[in-house]
N, C-alpha and C positions, 0 to 999 in steps of 0.2 A: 504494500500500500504506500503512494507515495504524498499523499494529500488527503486530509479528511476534516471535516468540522465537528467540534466537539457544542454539543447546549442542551440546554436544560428544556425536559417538557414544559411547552409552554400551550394550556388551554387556550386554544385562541374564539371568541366570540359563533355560534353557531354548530360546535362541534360536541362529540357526544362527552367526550371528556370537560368540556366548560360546563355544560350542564351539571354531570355528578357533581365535579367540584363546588360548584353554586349549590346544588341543593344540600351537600354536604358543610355548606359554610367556611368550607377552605381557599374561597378565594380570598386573597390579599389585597386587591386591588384592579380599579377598571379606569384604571388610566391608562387609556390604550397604545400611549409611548414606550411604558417600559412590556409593552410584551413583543421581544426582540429574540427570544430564545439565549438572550446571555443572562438577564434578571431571570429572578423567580419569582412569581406571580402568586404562589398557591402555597397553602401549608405542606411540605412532604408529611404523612404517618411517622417515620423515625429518624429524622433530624431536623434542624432547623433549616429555614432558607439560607443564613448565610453559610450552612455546611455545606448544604448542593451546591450551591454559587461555587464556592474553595474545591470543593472534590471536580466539578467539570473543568476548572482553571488546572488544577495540577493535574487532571486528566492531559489535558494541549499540551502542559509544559513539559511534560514526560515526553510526550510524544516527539513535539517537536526540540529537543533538549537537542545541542550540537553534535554529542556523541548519539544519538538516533539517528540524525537527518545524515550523519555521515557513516551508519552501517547501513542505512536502506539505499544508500547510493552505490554501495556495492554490487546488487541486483543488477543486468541487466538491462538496459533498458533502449527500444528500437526511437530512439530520438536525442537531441542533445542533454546531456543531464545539467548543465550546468544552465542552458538558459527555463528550460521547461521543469526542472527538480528543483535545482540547490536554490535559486533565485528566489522562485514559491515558498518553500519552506523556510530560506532566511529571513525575507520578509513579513512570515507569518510570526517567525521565532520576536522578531523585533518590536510588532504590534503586542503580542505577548505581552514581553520585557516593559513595553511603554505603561498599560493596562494596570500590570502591576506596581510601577509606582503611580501612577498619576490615582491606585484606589478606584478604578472606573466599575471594578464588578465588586458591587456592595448589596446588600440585600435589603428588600422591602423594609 
């Protein structure tokens, strides 16, 4: 796998999951800015929002962690790796990096 997005379930307005949530009272909030699949919107059952937020954050950052992006580059790949791989992946490594100091995923 050379690329992936990592987010949090996010009920979005019309779906069968905003419903439960609603009628189970675990919506957080209907400002329909923050449902961007990075916030958390909803109560999880066994942790809090800002736990989900932190666990899909260090899900990416694993992922795309220097020494990852440069063992999955070892793979083969029928294209250039360095404009279509590394370039992707550093720049996603980097928004990361920003995200986390600037505090941009913070919870309800």
């Amino acid at each position: 796998m050379e690329l992936t997005a990592f987010s949090a379930l996010t009920p979005y307005p019309g779906t069968t999951i905003f419903k439960t949530m609603q009628d189970q009272g675990r919506l957080l909030s209907t400002d329909w800015r923050r449902y961007d699949s990075d916030q958390v919107v909803f109560e999880p059952k066994h942790f809090t929002p800002a736990a989900l937020e932190q666990a899909v954050l260090q899900a990416a950052k694993r992922f795309y962690a220097t020494t990852s992006i440069f063992k999955r580059l070892r793979f083969g790949m029928n294209y250039s790796p360095y404009r279509h791989y590394l370039l992707p992946n550093l720049l996603r490594k980097y928004s990361l990096m920003r995200m986390d100091k600037e505090g941009e995923c913070a919870a309800v």
